[in-house]
C-alpha positions in Angstrom: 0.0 0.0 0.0 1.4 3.5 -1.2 1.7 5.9 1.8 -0.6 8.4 2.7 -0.1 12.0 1.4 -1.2 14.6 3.9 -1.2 18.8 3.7 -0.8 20.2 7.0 -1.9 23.5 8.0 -1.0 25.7 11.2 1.7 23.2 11.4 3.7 25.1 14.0 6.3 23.2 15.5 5.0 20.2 13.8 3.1 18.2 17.1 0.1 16.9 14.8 2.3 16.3 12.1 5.3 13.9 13.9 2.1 11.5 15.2 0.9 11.3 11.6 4.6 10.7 10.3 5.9 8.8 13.0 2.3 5.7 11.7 3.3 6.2 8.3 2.0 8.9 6.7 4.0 11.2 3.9 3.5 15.0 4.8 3.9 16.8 1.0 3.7 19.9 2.9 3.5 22.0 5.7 1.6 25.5 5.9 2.8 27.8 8.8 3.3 31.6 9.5 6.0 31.8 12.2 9.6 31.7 11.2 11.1 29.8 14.7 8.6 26.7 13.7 8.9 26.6 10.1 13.2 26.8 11.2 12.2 24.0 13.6 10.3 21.9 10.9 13.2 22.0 8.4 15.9 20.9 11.1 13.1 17.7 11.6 13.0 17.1 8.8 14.6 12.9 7.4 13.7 11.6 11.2 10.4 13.7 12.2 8.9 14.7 9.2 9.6 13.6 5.5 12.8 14.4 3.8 10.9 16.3 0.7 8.3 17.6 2.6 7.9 21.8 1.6 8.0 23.8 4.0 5.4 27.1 3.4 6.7 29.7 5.3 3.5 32.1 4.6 0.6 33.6 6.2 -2.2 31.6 4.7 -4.2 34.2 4.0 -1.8 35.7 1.5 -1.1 32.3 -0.1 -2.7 31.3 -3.0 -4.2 27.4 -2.4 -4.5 27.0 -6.3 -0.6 27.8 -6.8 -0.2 25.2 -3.6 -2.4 22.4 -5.4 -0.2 23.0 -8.6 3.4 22.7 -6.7 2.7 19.7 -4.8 -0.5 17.7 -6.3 -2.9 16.4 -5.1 -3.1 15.1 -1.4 -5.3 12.3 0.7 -5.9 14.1 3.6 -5.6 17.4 5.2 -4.6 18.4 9.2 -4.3 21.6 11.1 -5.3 23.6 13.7 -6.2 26.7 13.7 -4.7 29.6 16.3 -6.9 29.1 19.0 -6.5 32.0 21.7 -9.9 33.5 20.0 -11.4 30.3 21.8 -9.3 30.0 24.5 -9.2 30.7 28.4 -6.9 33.0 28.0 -8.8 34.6 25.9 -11.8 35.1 27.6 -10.4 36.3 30.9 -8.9 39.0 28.3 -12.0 39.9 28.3 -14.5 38.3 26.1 -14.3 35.6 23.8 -13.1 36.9 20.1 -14.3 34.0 18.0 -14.9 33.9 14.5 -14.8 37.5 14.1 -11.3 37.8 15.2 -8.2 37.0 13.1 -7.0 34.0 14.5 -10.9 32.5 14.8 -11.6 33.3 10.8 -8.6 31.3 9.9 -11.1 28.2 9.9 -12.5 29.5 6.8 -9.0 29.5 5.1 -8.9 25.7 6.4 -12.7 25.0 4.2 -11.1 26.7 1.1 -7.9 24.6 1.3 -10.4 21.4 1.9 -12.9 23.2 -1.7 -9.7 23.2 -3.6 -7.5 20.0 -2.7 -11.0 17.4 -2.4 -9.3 14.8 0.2 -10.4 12.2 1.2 -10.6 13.4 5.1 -9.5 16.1 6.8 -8.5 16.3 11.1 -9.8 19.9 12.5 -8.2 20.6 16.2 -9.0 23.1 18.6 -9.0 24.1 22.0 -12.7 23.0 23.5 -13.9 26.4 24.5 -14.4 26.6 20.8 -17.5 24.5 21.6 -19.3 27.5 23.5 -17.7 30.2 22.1 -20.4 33.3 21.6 -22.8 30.8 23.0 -21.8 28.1 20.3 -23.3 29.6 17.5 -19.4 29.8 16.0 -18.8 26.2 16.4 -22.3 25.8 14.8 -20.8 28.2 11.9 -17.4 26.1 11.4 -19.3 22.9 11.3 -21.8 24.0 8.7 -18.9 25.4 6.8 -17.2 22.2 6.7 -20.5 20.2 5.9 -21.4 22.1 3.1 -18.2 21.2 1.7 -19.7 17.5 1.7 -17.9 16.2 4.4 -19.4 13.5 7.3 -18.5 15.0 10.6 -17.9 13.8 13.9 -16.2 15.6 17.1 -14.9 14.3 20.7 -13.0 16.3 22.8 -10.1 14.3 23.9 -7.1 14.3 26.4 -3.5 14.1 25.8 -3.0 12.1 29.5 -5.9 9.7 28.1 -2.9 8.7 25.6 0.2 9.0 27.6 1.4 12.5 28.0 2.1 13.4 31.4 -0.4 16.5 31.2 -4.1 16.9 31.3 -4.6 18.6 27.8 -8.4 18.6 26.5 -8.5 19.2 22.9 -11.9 18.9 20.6 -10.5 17.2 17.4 -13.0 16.8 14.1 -13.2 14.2 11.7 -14.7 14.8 8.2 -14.4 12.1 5.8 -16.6 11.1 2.8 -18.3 7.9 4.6 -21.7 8.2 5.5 -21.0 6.3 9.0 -19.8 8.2 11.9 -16.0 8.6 12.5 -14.4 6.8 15.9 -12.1 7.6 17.9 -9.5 5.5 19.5 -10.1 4.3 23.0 -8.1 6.1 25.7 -5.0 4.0 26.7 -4.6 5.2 30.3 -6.8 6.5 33.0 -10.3 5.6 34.2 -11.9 5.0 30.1 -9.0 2.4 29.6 -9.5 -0.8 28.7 -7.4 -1.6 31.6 -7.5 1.1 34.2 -3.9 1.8 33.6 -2.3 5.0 35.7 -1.3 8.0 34.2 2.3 8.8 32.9 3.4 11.4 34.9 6.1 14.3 35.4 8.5 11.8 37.9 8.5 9.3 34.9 9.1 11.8 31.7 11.6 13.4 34.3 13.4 10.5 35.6 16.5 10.1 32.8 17.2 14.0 33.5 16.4 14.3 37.1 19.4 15.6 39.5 18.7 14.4 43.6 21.4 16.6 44.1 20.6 19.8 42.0 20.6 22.8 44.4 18.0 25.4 43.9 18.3 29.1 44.9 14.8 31.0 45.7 12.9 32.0 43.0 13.5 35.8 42.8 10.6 38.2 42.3 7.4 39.6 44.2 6.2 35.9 44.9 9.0 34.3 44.3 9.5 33.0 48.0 5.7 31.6 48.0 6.3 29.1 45.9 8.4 26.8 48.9 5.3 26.3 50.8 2.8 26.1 48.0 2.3 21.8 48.1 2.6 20.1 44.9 -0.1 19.9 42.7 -1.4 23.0 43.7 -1.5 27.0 42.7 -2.2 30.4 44.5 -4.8 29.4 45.3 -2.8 27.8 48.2 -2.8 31.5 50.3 -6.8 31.8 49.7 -9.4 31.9 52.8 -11.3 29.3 51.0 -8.3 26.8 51.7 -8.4 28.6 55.0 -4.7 30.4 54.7 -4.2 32.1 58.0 -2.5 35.3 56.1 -4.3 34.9 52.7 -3.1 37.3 49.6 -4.9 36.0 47.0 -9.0 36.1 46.0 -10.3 32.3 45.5 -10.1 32.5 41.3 -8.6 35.8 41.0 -5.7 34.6 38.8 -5.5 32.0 36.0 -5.0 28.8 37.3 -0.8 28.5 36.2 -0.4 31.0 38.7 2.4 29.9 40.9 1.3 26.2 39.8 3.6 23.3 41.0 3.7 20.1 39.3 2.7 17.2 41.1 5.5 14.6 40.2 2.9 12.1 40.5 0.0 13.7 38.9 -0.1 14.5 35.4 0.1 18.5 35.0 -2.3 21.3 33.8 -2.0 22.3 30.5 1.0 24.1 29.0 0.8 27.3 27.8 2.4 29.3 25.2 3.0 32.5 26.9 4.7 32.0 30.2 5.1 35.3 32.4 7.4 35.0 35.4 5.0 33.5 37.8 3.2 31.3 35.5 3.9 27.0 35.8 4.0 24.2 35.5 6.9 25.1 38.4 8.9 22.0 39.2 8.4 20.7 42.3 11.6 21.8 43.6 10.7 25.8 43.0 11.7 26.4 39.6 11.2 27.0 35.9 11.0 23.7 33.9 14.1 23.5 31.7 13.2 23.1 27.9 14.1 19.4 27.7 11.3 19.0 30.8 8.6 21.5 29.1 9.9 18.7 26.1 9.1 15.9 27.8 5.6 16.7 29.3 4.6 17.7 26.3 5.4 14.4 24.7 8.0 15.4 22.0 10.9 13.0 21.4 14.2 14.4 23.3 15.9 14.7 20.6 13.1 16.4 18.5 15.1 20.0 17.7 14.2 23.5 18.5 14.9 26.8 17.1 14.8 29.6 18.7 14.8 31.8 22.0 13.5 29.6 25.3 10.7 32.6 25.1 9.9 31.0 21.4 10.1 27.6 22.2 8.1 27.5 25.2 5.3 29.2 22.8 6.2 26.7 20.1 5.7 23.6 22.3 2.7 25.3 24.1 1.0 26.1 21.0 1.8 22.3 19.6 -0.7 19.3 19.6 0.7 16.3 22.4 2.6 14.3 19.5 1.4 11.1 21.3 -2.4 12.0 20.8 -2.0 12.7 17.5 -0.2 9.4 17.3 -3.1 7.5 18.4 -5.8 10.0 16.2 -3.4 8.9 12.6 -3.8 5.2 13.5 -7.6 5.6 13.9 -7.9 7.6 10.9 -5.2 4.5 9.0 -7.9 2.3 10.0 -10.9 3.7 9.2 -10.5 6.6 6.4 -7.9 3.9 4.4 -8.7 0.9 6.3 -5.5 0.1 6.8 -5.1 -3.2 8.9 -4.6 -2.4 12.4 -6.3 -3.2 15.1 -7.2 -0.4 17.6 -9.5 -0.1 20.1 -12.1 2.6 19.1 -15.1 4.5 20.9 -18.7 4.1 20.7 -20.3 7.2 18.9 -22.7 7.4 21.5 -20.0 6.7 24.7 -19.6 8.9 27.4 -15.9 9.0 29.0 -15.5 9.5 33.1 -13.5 12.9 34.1 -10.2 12.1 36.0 -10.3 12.0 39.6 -9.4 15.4 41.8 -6.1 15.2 42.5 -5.3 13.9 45.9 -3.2 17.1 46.3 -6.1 19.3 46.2 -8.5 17.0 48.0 -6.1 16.3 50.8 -5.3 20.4 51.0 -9.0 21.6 51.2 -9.8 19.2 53.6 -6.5 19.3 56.0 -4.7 22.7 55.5 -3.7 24.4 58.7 -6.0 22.5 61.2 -3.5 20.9 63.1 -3.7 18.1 65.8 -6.3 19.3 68.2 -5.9 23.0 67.7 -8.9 25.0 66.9 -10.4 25.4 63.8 -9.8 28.9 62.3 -12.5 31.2 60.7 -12.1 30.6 57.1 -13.1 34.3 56.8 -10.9 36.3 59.3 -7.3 36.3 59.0 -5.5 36.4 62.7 -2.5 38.9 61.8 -2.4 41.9 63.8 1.3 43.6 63.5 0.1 45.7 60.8 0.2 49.7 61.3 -2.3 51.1 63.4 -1.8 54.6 62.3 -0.2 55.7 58.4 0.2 59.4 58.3 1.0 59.4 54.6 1.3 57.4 51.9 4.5 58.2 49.6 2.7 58.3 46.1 2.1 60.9 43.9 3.8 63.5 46.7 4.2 65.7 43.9 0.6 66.4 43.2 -1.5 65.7 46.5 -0.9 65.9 50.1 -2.3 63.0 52.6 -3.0 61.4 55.7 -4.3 58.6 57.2 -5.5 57.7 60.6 -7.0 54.7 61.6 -9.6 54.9 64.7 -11.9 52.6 65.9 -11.6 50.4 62.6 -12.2 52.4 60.2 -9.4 54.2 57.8 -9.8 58.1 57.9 -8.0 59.2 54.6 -7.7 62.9 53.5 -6.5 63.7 49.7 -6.0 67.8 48.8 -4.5 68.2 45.8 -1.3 71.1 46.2 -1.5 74.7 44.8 -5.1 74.5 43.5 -9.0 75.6 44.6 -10.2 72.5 45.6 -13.6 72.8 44.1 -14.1 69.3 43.6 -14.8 66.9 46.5 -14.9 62.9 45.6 -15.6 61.1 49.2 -15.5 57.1 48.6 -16.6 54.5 50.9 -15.7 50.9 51.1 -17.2 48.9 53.7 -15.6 45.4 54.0 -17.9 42.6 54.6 -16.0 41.3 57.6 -12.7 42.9 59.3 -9.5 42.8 57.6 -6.9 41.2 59.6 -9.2 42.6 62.6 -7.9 45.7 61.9 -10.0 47.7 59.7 -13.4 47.0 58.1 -13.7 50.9 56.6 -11.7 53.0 54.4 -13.2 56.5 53.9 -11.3 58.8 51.4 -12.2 62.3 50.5 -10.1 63.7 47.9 -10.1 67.2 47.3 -9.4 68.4 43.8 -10.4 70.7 40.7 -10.8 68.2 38.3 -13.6 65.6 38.4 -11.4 62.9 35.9 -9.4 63.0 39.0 -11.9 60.4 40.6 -8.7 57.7 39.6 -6.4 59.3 41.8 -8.5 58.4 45.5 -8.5 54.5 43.9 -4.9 55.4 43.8 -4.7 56.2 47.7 -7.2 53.4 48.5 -5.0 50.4 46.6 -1.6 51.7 48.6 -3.5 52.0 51.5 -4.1 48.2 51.8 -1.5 47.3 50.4 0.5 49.1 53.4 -1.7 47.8 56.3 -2.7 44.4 55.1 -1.0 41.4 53.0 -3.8 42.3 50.0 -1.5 44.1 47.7 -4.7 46.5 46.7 -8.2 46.2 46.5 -8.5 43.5 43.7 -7.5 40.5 45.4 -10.0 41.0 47.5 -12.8 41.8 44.6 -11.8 38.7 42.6 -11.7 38.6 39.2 -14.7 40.3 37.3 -15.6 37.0 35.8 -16.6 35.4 39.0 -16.4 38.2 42.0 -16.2 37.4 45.3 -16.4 40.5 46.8 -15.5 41.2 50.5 -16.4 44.8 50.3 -19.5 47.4 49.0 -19.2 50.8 47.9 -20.4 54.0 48.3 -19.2 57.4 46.1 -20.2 61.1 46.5 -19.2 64.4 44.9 -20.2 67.9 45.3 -20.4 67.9 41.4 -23.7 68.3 39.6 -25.2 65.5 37.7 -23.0 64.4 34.9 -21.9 61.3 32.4 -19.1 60.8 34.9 -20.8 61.0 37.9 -23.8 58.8 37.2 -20.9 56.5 36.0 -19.3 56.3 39.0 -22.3 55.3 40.9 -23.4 52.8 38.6 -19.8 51.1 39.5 -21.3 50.5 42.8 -23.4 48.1 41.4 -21.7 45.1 41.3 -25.3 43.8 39.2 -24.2 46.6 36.7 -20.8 45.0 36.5 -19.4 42.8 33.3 -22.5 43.2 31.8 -23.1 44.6 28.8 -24.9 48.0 28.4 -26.0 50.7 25.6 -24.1 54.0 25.6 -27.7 55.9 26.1 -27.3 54.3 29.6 -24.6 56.4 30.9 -23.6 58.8 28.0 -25.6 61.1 25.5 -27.6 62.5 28.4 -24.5 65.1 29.7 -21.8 66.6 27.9 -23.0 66.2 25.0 -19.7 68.3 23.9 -17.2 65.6 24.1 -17.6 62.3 21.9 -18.2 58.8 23.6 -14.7 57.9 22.0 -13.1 60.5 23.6 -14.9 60.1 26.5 -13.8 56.1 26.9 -10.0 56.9 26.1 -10.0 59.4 28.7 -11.5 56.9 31.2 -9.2 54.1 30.4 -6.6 56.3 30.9 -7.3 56.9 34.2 -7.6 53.2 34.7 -11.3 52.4 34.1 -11.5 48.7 33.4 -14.2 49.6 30.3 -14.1 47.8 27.2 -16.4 48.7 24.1 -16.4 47.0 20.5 -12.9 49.3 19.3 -10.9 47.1 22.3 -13.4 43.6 22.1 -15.2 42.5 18.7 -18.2 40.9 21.3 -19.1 43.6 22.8 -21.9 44.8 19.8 -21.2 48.6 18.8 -22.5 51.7 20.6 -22.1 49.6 23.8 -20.2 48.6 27.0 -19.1 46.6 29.7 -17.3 47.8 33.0 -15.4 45.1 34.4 -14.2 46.2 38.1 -16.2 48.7 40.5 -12.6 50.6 40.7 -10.1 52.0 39.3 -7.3 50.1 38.5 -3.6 51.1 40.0 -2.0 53.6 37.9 1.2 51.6 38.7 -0.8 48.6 37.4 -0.3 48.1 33.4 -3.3 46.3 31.4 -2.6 44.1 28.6 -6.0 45.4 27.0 -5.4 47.6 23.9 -7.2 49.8 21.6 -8.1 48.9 18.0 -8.6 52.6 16.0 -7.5 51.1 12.8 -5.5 48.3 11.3 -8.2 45.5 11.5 -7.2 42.2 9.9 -9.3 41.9 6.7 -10.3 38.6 7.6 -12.2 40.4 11.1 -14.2 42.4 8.6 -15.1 39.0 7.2 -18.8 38.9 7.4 -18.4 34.8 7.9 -22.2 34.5 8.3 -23.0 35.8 4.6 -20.1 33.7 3.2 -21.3 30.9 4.2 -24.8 30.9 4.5 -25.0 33.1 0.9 -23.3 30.3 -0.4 -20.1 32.0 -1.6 -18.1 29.4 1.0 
């Protein structure tokens, strides 16, 4: 039998590919954008990949398919992924999830027009399975129709890479279109509960054990948080200095960051999934309090060790992070061998219809939630009260913005007395801000009242300013989001209360709608806030000027889901001016497969 021919697009670092090459199959060619993987595909190629295999080192949107077809033929199947941080976690706690109306979540339709033009047999879709609720499904609905009208049979799982031997939970939903009329199968996980077998997990100890040093001595991770990681158990996260694990000096919000935050492998567990963009404090950390080296990060994601890399450790770790688990994709070519060119091999496939069993909780976890800081017979702590008391009593200034504004503080009787005046100026403008915390602080404080005096009203920002140091100086809460928690699920330990001496304006009705934690995240109509004041000043303007002040508001020029001529408020603050966001403003410059109107191509029939 002649081998297989396959086209792979969104190759990156080639994970999907080695599985298919590795049972047989010839890759013709690879598609991919980023120069590091398609450097790291050619240095593969004669053991990981073929030895003629073309390398297409293109953006796919600017590459003609026809001119592809001509150059290397015709081909028997086609794989790829598209980017998938328009789907992803990450993407949604960036606020919102993108979809097919961003960049990376159109590239799908570039996938169908590769799959109109080449005619394979089959084709192998993967994703990341938030893309099954994405914009409440109806873009999964979109890409499936798109590849049905092609005249493809479809059928979907998601799967994990642990189910077939990577030492890493990694849940992926992978699609099967092929020109049979019966439903595609799926192989039959090989370890955890859905084995045949019940075997256990491979995990970090055993990819670890050829490289691991007994003796290796490790200096303290450097850095704000650095020294938490030592007492953070294995196998768990921040979440480790949380009330809800009943921390006696907690510092974090129960899900107020993502869950990699200060993550430490379990060498017996296999780990959460790998990233692409690791920030200082992000995991999997080993468990002896460090970074994974790249052969580890190598290893847990299931690449051979001699499989090569090029480029910077930032680049790799975003090439293997991006990558499919090479061993899934092992196991995904055999069951497509077997059924799309019923090849003869015998592997153990799904029902359609079968439902697989979620892993266990880790022990780790379990054990933690249960057990943490009760010890022998000493009493059991309020989960809700920290028992820390050698924080300042009295702050008679706080040393920001000392150039602008004069302060003090003075705490009586549990509450925080703060008084802002800005220097050299009238001080026609009084903003006087309560926050009244749920239950004490460290049973210190359960107030902070701060009046600023000012002559500028957009100077609201600059009492959040005052508030966030002053916690972070009397309490272990570096400022007042940890204890908010994240606007996605909030937790809040506080309410609010705002007043000016100002007449009724956009701002001011603004800033006591962010008192409403109902009003928060949700998505409201500019004629809600704006168009009824100052009508002088455009909305635009308006919500530049307030996210330069550190108002957490996002409209359709920063998010493609929020709908025009509306927004969404995500925090009932302002965030630190210290504090950088990683959410940008799109005036111009949009991808022209965003302005793609995907609906009309497909459903007009021009897909």
């Amino acid at each position: 039998m002649r081998q297989v021919t396959v086209l792979s697009l969104f190759s990156g670092a080639g994970g999907l590919d080695l599985g298919f090459h590795i049972e047989g199959f010839e890759i013709k060619a690879c598609i991919e954008i980023d120069r590091d993987a398609c450097k790291t595909l050619e240095m593969n190629k004669g053991k990981y990949l073929s030895n003629d295999a073309k390398i297409y080192c293109a953006d796919i949107t600017k590459l003609d398919a026809n001119s592809v077809k001509d150059n290397i033929g015709d081909v028997d199947f086609i794989i790829g992924g598209p980017p998938c941080q328009s789907f992803s976690a990450a993407g949604r706690r960036a606020g919102g999830v993108y979809g097919v109306n961003d960049t990376r979540g159109s590239l799908f339709w570039f996938y169908a027009q590769y799959l109109k033009i080449f005619k394979p047999k089959g084709f192998l879709f993967e994703n990341v399975k938030g893309l099954l609720q994405a914009n409440k499904s109806k873009d999964w609905e979109i890409i499936k129709q798109s590849f049905g009208e092609i005249g493809y049979n479809l059928s979907y799982r998601v799967l994990d890479a642990a189910d077939y031997g990577t030492p890493q939970h990694r849940e992926r939903v992978i699609m099967v279109g092929w020109i049979d009329k019966s439903p595609f199968r799926f192989p039959r996980p090989i370890f955890g509960p859905n084995s045949s077998d019940k075997r256990s997990y491979m995990t970090p100890r055993m990819a670890f054990s050829d490289v691991d040093d007994p003796e290796e001595e490790v200096p303290i991770y450097s850095g704000k948080y650095g020294h938490l990681l030592k007492d953070i158990p294995p196998g768990l996260n921040y979440s480790f200095y949380t009330e809800r694990m009943r921390h006696p000096n907690p510092l974090f919000a129960w899900r107020s960051k993502f869950s990699g935050f200060l993550y430490k492998l379990d060498p017996d567990e296999p780990s959460k999934t790998l990233v692409a963009h690791q920030g200082k404090y992000d995991g999997p950390f080993h468990w002896k309090n460090r970074k994974l080296n790249i052969n580890e990060l190598i290893r847990l994601q299931g690449f051979p060790i001699d499989y090569k890399f090029a480029g910077s450790r930032i680049s790799v770790e975003k090439q293997i992070g991006n990558s499919v688990a090479p061993k899934l994709s092992s196991y995904l070519a055999k069951s497509v061998l077997m059924q799309v060119f019923h090849s003869d091999i015998s592997l153990d496939l799904l029902d359609s219809d079968e439902i697989l069993k979620k892993p266990r909780k880790s022990r780790v976890t379990k054990n933690t939630q249960q057990n943490s800081f009760v010890k022998d017979n000493s009493s059991q702590l309020n989960p809700c009260v920290s028992y820390i008391t050698d924080w300042p009593t009295k702050i008679t200034n706080l040393s920001i913005h000392e150039k602008f504004f004069e302060n003090k503080c003075v705490l009586k009787n549990g509450k925080w007395q703060m008084q802002v005046k800005k220097k050299r100026c009238k001080c026609n403008v009084v903003i006087k801000i309560e926050v009244d915390f749920i239950q004490p602080i460290y049973e210190t404080f359960e107030k902070i009242v701060c009046t600023l005096k000012t002559d500028n009203i957009f100077e609201f920002n600059f009492a959040w300013d005052f508030i966030h140091k002053l916690v972070d100086s009397s309490c272990s809460y570096e400022s007042l989001q940890p204890l908010y928690g994240h606007f996605t699920e909030p937790y809040p330990k506080f309410s609010l209360t705002t007043a000016t001496n100002m007449p009724e304006s956009s701002i001011t009705l603004l800033m006591k709608k962010m008192e409403d934690y109902s009003f928060l995240s949700k998505t409201h109509d500019y004629s809600e806030i704006w168009n009824l004041f100052d009508k002088n000043i455009s909305i635009l303007d308006l919500v530049r000027l307030l996210r330069s002040k550190g108002v957490d508001i996002r409209i359709h020029e920063t998010n493609r889901t929020i709908p025009e001529n509306s927004f969404r408020i995500c925090y009932p603050f302002c965030l630190p001016s210290w504090q950088p966001t990683y959410i940008t403003w799109a005036d111009a410059g949009k991808h022209k497969t965003g302005d793609l109107d995907i609906e009309k191509l497909i459903f007009g029939g021009v897909l």
